[in-house]
N, C-alpha and C positions, 0 to 999 in steps of 0.2 A: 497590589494591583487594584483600581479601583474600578468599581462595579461597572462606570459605562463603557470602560475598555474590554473588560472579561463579554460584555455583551455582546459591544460588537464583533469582537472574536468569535462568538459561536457564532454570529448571526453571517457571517462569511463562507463558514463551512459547506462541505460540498455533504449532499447523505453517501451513506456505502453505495447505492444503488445506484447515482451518476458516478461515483468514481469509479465501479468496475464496467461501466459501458465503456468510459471513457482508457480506460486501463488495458495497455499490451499483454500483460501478466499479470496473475494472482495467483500467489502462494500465501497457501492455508498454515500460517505461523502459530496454529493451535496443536499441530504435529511434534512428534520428536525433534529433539534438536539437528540432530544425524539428518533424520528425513529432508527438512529444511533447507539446512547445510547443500545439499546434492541437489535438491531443486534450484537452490538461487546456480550452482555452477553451472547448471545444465542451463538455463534462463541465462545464462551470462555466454557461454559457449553459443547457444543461439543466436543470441544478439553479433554476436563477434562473426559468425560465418554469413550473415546478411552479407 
């Protein structure tokens, strides 16, 4: 890849801090796998009974 494409790649990036304003969900994928797991179904069951 060359440098001025990797550039503009990050220079596009959004930080963490506009992507969780802008964000319906956020799940902490630094947890158990298990834990995770049960959070996205419940986040997916959510979504589904809107």
């Amino acid at each position: 890849m060359q440098k001025r494409i990797l550039v503009k790649i990050i220079k596009s990036q959004l930080s963490d801090k506009i992507k969780k304003k802008k964000a319906d969900f956020i799940i902490n994928t630094s947890a158990s796998k298990d834990w995770c797991f049960n959070k996205i179904l419940k986040t997916i069951k959510q979504i589904k009974d809107k």
